[in-house]
VOBA-1610 file (N, C-alpha, C; in pm, whole numbers, padded with zeros to 5 digits, always signed):
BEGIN
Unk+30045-02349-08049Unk+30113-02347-07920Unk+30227-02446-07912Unk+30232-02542-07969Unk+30325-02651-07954Unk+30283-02752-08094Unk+30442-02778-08135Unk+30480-02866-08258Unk+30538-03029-08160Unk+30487-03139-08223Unk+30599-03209-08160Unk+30613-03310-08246Unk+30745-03368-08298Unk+30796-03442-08427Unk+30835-03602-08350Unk+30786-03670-08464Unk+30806-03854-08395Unk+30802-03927-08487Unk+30942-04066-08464Unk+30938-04106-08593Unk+30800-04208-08593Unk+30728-04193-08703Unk+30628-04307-08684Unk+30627-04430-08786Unk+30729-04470-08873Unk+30763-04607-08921Unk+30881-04563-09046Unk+30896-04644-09117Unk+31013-04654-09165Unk+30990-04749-09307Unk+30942-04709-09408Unk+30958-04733-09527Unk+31035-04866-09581Unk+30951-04911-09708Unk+31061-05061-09701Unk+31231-05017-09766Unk+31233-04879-09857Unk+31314-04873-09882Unk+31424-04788-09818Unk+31388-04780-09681Unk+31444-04708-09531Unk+31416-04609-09526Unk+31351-04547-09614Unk+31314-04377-09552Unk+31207-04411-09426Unk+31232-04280-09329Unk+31173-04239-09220Unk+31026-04144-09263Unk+30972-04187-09231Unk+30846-04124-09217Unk+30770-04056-09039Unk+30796-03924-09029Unk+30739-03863-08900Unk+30628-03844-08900Unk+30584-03830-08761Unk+30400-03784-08741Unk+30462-03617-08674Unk+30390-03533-08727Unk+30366-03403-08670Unk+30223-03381-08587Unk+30255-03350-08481Unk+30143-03294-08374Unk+30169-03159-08328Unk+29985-03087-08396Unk+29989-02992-08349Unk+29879-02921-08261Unk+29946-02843-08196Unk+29839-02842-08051Unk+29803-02697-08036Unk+29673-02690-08027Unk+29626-02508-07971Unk+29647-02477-07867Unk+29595-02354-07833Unk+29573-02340-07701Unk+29438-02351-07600Unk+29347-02376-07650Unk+29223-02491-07637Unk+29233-02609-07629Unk+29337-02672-07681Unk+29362-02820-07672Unk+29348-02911-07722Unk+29290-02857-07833Unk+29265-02914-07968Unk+29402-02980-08065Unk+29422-03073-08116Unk+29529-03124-08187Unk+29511-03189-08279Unk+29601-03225-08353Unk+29607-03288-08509Unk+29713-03367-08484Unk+29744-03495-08574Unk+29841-03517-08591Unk+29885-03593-08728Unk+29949-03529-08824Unk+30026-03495-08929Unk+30114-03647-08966Unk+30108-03723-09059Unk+30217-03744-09111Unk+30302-03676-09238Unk+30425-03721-09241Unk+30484-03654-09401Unk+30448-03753-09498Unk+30389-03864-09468Unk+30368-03987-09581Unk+30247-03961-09608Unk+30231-03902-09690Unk+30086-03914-09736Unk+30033-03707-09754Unk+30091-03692-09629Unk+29994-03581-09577Unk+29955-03591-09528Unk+29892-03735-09451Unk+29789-03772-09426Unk+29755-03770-09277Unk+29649-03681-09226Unk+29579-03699-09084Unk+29551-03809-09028Unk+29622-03814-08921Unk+29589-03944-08799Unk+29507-03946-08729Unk+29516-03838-08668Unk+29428-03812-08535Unk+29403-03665-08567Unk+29251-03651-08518Unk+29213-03520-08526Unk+29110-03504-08353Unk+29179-03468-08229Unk+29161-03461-08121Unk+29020-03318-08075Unk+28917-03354-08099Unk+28809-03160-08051Unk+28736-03245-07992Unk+28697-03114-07863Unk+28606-03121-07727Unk+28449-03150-07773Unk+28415-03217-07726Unk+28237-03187-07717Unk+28191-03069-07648Unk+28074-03077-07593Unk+28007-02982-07567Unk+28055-03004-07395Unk+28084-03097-07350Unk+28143-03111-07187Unk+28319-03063-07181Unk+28307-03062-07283Unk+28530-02990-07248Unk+28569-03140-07324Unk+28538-03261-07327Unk+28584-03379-07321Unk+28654-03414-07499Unk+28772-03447-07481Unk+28842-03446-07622Unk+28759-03560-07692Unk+28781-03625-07817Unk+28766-03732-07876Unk+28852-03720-08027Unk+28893-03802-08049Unk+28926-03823-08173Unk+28855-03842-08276Unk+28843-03760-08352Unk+28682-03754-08492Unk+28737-03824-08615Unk+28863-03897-08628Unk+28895-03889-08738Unk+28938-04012-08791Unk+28931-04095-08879Unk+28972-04270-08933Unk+29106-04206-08947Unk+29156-04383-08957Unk+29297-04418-08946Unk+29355-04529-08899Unk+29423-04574-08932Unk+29518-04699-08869Unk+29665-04662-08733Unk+29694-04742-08676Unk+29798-04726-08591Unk+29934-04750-08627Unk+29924-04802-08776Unk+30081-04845-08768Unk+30114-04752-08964Unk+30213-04759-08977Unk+30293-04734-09146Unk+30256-04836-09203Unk+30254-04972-09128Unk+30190-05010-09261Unk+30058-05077-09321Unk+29942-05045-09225Unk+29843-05030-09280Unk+29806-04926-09376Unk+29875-04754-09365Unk+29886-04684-09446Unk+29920-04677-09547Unk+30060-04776-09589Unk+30126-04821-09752Unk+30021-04900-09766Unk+29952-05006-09740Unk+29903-05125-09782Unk+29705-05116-09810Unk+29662-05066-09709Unk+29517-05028-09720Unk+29494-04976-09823Unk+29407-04976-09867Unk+29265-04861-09956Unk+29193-04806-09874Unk+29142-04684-09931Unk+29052-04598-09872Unk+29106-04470-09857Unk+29261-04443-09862Unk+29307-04329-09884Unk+29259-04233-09740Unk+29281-04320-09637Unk+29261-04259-09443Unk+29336-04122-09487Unk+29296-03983-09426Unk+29349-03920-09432Unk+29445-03825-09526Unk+29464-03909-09622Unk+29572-03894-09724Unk+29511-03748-09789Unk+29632-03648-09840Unk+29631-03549-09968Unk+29621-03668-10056Unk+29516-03601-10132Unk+29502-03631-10362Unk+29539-03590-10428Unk+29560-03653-10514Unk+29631-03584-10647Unk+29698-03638-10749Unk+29748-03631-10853Unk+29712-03492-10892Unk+29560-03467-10925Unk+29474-03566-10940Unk+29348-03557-10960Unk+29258-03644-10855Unk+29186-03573-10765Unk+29119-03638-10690Unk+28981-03632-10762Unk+28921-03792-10729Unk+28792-03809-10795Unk+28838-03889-10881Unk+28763-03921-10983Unk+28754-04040-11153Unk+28824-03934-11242Unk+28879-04016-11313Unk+28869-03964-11472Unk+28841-04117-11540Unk+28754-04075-11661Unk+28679-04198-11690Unk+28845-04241-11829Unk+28796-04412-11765Unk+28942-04493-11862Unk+29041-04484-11855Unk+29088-04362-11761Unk+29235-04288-11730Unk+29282-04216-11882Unk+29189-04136-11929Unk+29246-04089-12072Unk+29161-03963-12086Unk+29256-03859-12147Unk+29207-03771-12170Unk+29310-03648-12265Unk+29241-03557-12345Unk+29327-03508-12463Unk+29351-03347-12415Unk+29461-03288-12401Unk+29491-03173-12362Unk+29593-03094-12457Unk+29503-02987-12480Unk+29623-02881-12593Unk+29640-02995-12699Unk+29563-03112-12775Unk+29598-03179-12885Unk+29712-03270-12839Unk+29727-03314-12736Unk+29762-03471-12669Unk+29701-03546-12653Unk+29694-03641-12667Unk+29632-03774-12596Unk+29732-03812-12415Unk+29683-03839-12357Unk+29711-03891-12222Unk+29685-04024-12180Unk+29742-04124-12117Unk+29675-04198-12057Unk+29751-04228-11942Unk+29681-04246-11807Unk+29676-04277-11662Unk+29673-04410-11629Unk+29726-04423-11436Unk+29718-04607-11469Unk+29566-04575-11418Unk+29524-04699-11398Unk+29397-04736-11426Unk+29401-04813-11265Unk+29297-04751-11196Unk+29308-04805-11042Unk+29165-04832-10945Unk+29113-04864-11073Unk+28925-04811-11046Unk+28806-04840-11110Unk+28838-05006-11119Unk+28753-05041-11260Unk+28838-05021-11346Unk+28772-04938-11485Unk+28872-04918-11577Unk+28893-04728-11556Unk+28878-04723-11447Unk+28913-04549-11405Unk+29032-04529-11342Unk+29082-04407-11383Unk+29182-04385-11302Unk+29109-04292-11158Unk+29164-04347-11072Unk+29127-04268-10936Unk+29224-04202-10794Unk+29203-04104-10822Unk+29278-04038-10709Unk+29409-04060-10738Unk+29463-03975-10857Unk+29602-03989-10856Unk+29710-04092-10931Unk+29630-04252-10918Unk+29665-04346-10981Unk+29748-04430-10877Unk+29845-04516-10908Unk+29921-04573-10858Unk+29964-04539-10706Unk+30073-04434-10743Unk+30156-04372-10615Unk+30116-04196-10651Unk+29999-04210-10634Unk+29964-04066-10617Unk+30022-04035-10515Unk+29939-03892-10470Unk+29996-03781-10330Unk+29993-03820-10210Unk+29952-03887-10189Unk+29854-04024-10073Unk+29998-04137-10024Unk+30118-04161-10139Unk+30196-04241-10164Unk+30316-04222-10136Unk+30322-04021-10168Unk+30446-03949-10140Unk+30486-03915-10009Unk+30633-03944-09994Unk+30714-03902-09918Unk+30717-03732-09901Unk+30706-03613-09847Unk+30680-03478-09855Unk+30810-03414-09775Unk+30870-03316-09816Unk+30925-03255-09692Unk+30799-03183-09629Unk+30867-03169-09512Unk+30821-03100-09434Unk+30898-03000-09345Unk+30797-02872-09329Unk+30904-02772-09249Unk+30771-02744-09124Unk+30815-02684-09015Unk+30701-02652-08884Unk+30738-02509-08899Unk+30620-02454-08804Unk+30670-02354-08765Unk+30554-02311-08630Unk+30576-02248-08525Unk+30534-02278-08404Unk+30461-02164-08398Unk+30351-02145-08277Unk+30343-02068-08232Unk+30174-02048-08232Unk+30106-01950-08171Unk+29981-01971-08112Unk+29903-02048-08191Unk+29927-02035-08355Unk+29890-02115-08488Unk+29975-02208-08545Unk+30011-02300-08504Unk+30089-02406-08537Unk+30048-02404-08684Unk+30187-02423-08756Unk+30157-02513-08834Unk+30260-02606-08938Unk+30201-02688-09036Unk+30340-02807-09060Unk+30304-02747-09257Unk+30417-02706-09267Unk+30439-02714-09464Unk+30499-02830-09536Unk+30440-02864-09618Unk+30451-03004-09680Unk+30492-02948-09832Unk+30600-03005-09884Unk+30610-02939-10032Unk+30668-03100-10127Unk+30643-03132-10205Unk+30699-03178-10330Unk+30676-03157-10478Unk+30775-03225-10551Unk+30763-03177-10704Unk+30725-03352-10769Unk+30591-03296-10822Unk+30612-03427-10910Unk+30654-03395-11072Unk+30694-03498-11107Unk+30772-03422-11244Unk+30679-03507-11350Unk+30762-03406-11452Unk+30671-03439-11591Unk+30662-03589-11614Unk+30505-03635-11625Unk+30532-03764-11683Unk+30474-03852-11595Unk+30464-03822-11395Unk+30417-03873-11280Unk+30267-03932-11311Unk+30288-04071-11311Unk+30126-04132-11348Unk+30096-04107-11453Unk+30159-04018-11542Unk+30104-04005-11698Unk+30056-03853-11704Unk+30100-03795-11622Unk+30035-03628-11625Unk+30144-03553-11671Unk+30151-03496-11735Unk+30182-03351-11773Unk+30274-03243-11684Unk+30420-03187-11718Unk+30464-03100-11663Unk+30496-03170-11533Unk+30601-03015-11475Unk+30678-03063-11353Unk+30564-02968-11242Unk+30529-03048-11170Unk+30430-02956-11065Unk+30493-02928-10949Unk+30478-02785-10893Unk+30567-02760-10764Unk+30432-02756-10695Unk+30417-02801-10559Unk+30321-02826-10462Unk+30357-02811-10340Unk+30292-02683-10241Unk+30332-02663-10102Unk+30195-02721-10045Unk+30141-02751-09994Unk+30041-02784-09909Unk+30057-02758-09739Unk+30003-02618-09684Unk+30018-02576-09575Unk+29885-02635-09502Unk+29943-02664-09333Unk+29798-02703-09232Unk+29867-02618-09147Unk+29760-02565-09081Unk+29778-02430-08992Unk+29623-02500-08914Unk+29670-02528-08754Unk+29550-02562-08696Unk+29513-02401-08571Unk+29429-02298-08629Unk+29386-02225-08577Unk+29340-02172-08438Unk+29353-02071-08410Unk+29284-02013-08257Unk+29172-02032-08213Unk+29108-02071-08346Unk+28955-02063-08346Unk+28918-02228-08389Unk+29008-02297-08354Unk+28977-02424-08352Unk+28946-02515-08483Unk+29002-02445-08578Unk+29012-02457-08727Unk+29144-02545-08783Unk+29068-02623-08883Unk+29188-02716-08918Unk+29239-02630-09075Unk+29315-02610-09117Unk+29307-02550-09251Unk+29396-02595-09357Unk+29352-02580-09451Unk+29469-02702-09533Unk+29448-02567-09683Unk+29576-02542-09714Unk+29622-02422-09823Unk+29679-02502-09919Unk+29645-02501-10079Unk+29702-02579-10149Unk+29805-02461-10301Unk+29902-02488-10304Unk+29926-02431-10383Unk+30036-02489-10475Unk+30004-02471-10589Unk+30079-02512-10736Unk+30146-02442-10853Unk+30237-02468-10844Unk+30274-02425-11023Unk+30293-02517-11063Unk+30265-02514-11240Unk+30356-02571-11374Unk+30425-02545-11476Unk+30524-02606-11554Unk+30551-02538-11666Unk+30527-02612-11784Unk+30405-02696-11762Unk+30327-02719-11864Unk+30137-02781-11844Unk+30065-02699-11918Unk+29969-02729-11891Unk+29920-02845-11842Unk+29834-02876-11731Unk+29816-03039-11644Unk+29688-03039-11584Unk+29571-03154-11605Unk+29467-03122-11500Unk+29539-03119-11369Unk+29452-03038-11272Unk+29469-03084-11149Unk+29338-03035-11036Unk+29336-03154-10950Unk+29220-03131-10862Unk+29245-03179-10718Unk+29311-03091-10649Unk+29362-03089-10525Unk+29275-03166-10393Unk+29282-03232-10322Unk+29176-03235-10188Unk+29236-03315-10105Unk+29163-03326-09987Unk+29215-03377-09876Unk+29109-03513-09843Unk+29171-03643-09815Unk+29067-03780-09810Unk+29040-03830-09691Unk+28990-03724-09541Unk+28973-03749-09433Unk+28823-03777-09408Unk+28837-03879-09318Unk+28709-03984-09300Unk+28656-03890-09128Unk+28559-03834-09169Unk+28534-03819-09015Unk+28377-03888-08940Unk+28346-03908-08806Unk+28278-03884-08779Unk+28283-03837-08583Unk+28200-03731-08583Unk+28223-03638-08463Unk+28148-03680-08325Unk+28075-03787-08338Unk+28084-03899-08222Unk+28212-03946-08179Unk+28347-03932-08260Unk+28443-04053-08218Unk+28415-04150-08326Unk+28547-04179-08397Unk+28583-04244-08483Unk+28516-04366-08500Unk+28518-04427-08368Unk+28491-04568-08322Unk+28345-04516-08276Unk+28262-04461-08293Unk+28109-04456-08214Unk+28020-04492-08302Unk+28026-04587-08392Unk+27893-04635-08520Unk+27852-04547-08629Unk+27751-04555-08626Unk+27689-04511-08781Unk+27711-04335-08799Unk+27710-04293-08919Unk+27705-04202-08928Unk+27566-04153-08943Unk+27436-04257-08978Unk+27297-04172-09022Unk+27251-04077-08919Unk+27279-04080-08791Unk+27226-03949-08734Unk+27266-03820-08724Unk+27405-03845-08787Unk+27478-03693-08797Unk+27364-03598-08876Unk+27358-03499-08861Unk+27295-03338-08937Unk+27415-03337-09076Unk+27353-03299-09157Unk+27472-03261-09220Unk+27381-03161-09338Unk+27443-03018-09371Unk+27424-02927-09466Unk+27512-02916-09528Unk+27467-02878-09694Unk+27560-02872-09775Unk+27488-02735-09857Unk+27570-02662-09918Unk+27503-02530-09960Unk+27521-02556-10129Unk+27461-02638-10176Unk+27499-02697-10340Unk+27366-02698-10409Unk+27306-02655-10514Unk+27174-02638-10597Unk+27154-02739-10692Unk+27266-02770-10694Unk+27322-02902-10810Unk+27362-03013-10776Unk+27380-03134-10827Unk+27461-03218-10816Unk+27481-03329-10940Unk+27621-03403-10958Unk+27594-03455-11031Unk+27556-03643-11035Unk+27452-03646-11125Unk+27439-03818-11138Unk+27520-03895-11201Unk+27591-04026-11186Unk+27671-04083-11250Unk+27634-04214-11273Unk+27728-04262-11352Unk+27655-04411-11413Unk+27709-04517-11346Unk+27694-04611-11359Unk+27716-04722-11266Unk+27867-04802-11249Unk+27957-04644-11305Unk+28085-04679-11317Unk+28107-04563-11221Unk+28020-04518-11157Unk+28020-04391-11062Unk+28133-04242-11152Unk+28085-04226-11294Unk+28145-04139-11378Unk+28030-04025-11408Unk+28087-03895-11386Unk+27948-03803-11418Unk+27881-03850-11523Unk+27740-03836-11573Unk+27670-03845-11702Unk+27727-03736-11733Unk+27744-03656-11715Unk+27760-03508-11777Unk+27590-03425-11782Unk+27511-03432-11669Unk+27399-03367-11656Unk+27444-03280-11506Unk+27370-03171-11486Unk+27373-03132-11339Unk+27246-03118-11340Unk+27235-03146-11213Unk+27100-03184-11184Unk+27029-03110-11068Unk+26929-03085-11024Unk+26897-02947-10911Unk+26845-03096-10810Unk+26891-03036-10695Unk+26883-03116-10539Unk+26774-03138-10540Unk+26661-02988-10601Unk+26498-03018-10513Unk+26431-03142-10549Unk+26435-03194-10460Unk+26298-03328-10470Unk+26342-03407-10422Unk+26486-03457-10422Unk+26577-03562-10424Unk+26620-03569-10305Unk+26702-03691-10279Unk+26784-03720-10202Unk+26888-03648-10129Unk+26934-03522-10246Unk+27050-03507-10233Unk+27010-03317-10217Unk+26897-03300-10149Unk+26919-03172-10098Unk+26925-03106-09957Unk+27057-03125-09927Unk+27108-03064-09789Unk+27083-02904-09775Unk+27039-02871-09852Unk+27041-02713-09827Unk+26973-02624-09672Unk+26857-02757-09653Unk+26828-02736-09481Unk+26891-02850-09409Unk+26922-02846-09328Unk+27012-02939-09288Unk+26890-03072-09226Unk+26989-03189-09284Unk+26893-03309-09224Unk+26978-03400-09182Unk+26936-03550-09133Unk+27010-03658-09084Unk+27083-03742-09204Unk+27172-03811-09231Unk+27250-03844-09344Unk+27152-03953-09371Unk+27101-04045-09256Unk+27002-04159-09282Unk+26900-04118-09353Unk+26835-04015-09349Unk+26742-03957-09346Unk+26676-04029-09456Unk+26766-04019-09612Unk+26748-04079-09722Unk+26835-04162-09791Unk+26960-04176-09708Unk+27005-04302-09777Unk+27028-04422-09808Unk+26890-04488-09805Unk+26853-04609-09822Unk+26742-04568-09929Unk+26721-04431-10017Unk+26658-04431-10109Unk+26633-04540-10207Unk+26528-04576-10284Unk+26523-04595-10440Unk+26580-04539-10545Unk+26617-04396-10511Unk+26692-04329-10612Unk+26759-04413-10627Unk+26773-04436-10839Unk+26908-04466-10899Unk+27001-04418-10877Unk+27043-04276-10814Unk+27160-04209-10826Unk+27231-04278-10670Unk+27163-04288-10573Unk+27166-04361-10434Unk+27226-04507-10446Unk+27101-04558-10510Unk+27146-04741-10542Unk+27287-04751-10581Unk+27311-04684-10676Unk+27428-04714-10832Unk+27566-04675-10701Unk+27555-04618-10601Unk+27668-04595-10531Unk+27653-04657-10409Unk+27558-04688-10341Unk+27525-04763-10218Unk+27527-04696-10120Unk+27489-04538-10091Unk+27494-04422-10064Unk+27551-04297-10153Unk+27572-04194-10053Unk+27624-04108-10074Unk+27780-04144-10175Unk+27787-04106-10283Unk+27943-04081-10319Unk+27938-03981-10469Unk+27884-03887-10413Unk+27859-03813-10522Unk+27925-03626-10503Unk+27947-03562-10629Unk+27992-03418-10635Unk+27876-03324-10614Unk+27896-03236-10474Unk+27748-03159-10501Unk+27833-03000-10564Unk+27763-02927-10602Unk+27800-02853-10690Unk+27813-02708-10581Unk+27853-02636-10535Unk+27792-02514-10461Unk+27736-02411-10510Unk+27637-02351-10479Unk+27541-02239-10510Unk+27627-02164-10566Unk+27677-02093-10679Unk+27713-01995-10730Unk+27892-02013-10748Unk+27937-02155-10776Unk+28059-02189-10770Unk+28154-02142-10676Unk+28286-02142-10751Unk+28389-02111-10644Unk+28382-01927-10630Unk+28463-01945-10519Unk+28450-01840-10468Unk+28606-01731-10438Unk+28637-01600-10408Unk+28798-01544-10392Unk+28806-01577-10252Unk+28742-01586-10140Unk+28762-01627-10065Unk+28709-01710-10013Unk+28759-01774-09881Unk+28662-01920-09800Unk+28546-01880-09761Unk+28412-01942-09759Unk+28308-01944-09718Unk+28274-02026-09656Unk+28132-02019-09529Unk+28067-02163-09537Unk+28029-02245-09594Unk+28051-02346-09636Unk+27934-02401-09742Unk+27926-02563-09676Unk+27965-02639-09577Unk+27906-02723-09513Unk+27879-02691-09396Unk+27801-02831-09312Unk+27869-02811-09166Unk+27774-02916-09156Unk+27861-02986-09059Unk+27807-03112-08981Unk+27774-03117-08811Unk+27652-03206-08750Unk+27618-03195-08620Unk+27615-03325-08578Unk+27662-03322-08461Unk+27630-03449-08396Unk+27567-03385-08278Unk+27448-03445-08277Unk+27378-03361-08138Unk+27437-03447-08008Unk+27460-03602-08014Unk+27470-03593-07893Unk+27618-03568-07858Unk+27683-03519-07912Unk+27827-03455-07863Unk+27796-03309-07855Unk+27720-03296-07921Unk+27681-03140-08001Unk+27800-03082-08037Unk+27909-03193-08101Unk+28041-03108-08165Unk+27968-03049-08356Unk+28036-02922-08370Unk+27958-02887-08500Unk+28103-02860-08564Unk+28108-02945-08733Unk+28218-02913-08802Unk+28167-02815-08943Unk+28215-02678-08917Unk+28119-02601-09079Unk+28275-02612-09214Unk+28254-02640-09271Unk+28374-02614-09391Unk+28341-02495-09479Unk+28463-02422-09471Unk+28449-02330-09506Unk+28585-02364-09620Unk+28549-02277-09757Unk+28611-02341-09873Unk+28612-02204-09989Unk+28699-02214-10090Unk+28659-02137-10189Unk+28683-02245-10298Unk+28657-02370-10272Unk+28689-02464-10421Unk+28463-02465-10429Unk+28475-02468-10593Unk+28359-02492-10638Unk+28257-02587-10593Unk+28302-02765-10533Unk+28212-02832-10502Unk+28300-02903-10401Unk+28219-03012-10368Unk+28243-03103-10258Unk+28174-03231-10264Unk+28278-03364-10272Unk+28217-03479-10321Unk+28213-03511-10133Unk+28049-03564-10118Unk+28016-03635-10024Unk+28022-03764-10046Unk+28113-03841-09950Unk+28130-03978-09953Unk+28071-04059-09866Unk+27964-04130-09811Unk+27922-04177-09674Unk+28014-04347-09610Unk+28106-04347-09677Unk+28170-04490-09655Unk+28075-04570-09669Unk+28049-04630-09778Unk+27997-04724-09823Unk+28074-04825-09868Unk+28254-04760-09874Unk+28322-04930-09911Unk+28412-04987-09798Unk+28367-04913-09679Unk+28431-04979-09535Unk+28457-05099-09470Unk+28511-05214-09566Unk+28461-05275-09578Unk+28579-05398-09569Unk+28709-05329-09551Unk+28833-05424-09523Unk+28853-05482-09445Unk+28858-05605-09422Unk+28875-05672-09258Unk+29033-05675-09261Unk+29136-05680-09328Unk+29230-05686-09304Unk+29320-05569-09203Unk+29262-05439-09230Unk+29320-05295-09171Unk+29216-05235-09113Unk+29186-05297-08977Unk+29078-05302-08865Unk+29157-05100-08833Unk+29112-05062-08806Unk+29110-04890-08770Unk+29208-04912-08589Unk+29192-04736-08603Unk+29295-04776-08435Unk+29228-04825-08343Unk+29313-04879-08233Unk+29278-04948-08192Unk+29201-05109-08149Unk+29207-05165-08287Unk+29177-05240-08403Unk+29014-05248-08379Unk+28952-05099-08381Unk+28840-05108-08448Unk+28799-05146-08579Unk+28690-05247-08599Unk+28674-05302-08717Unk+28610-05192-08848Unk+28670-05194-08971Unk+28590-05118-09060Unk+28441-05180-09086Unk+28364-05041-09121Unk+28200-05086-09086Unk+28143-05012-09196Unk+28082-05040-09252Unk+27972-04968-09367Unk+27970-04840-09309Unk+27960-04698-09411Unk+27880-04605-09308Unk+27940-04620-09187Unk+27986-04585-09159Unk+28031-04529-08987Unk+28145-04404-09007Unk+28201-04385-09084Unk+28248-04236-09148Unk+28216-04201-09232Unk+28274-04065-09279Unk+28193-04007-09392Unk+28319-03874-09429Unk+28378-03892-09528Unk+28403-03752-09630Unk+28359-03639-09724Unk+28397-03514-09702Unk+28349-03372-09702Unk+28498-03383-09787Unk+28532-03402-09899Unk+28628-03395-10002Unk+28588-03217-10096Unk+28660-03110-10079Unk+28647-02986-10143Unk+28727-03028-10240Unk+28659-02956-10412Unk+28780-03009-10473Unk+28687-02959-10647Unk+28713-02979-10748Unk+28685-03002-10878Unk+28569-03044-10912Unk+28490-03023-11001Unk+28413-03144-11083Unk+28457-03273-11095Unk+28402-03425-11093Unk+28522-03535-11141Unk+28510-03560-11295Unk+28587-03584-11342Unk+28627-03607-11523Unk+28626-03507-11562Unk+28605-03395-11491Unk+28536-03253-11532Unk+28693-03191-11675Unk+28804-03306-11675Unk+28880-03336-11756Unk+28803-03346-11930Unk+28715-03404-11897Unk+28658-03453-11999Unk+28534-03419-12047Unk+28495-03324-11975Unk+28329-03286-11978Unk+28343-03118-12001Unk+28245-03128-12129Unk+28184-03016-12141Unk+28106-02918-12007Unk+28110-02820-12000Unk+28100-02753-11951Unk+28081-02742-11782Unk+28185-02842-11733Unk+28242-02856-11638Unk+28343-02745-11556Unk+28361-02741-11427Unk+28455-02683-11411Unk+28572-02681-11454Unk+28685-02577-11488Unk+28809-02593-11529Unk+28915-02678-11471Unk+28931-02750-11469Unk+29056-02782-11399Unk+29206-02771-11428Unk+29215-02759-11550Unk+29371-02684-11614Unk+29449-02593-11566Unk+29538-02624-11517Unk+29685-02571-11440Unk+29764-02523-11542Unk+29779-02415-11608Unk+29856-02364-11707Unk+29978-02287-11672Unk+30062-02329-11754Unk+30208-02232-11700Unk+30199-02079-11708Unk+30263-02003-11572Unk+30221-01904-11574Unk+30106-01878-11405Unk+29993-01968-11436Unk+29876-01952-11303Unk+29961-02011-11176Unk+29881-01976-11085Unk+29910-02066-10975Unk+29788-02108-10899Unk+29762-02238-10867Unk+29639-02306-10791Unk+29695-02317-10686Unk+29526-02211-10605Unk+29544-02168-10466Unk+29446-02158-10432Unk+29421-02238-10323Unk+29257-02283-10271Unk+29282-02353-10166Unk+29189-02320-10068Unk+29174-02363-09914Unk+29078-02392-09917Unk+29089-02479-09737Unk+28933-02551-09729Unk+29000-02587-09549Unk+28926-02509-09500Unk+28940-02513-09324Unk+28774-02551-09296Unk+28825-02661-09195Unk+28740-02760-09119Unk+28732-02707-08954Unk+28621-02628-08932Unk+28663-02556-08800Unk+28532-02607-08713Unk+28616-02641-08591Unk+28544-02692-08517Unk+28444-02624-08404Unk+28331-02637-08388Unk+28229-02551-08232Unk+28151-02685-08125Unk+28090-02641-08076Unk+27982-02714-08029Unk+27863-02614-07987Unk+27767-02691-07989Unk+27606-02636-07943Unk+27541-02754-07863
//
């Protein structure tokens, strides 16, 4: 229903960076920067009509250059680990910077999170904002010139949707996703352990205490880590599980029942009963790394309104790849070959009950 463009800070090397807001006709809104990609505000009703903002973030540009945690931000070119930042493709050797221990993570340096994007709008009962850049051969140590549109189209049906699409003209991992922190109390309303949360995954993987797959998949039943009926996030994460400890919650890839898919499906959905706002993700990427903010933990880049960062009190629903799956046998593919094009969505649509 309505686009509306604002400058929201200004780069040290003077580029302008805008916030895009987009608004339904429910009343539902988003709001967009071109720096990053990255979501500011994500505005849905509870179960009384009453808006709230579900979504982390800072108030100014430059908590966004300067923080960790990647608020909001597009990933890339590889979201998740690759273990050492190295890996051999078509009989190359590669190496990445190193931003993660000795891992490369999310992109590296000035990943997608870092970039400046154009952006184009386009209006109307489905708003929505197109984001495109090229990173070129060589960006962080990857491979080939990548063309990248990344469309958000915020829906009739109260749907956030994020369309990713790529070419190359030379073979390159890549593992697309979006790094939004939500929780559907209101950003600022505490813990996340009472949220509901389902995940439709049979698998998941365990990692070592460098949080790098072992290279096992492992079946949910018994464990910690089976959302398949939906339960409270607390429920078990203060387990004994090693796989729990070694991350200090949740920060793990769950796998989905029967991989990716040609089109979007359900395969999460989150509850907050006492808002009774319900978020289901619907996706055709193979898995989804659950993150419970366990490294919330910056006092320097207090959240808006200078709410303080808090253990656990958000939580990411990241659609996306296997991680290292670069490097692992019989992992998902992640190879972008000249010729394909990577095209995969993942809409975050909002209800209440």
């Amino acid at each position: 229903m309505s686009i509306k463009k604002k400058l929201f800070g200004v780069l040290a090397d003077g580029r302008e960076v805008y916030s895009y807001t987009l608004k339904n006709a429910n009343g539902m809104s988003v709001k967009i920067l071109n720096y990053g990609g990255t979501i500011v505000k994500l505005k849905v009703a509870d179960r009384n009509g009453c808006f709230t903002d579900v979504v982390g973030g800072y108030d100014c540009l430059d908590s966004y250059v300067g923080a960790d945690g990647y608020q909001g931000a597009l990933i890339g070119r590889f979201g998740n680990r690759i273990n050492k930042g190295k890996f051999t493709l078509e009989g190359v050797d590669y190496t990445l910077f190193i931003n993660n221990n000795d891992n490369h993570l999310h992109g590296g340096e000035f990943g997608f999170d870092k970039k400046l994007w154009d952006a184009e709008t386009f209006d109307g009962d489905e708003p929505v904002l197109k984001l495109h850049i090229v990173s070129p051969d060589g960006d962080e140590g990857y491979p080939g010139n990548l063309d990248l549109t990344v469309t958000y189209k915020l829906t009739s049906e109260n749907g956030l949707s994020i369309r990713y699409e790529a070419t190359t003209d030379k073979s390159t991992p890549l593992n697309l996703t979006n790094h939004t922190y939500f929780n559907l109390g209101g950003y600022a309303s505490g813990s996340i352990h009472s949220l509901e949360l389902m995940i439709d995954a049979d698998t998941y993987l365990p990692t070592d205490e460098r949080l790098i797959p072992t290279g096992e998949m492992r079946s949910v039943s018994g464990t910690p880590f089976d959302f398949r009926t939906p339960k409270k996030i607390g429920t078990d994460i203060n387990s004994e599980c090693l796989d729990i400890k070694l991350a200090g919650g949740y920060d793990h890839c769950f796998n989905f029942t029967g991989g990716k898919t040609a089109e979007p499906i359900k395969r999460c959905e989150l509850y907050d009963e006492k808002s009774g706002r319900v978020m289901s993700v619907y996706t055709n990427q193979p898995c989804v790394q659950f993150y419970s903010g366990n490294f919330l933990t910056n006092e320097k880049y207090p959240f808006k309104g200078g709410y303080p960062q808090r253990v656990q009190t958000l939580l990411c629903l990241e659609t996306q790849h296997m991680p290292d799956s670069i490097n692992q046998d019989g992992f998902t593919d992640c190879v972008l070959r000249p010729g394909e094009k990577y095209d995969f969505t993942t809409e975050y649509r909002f209800s209440v009950k």
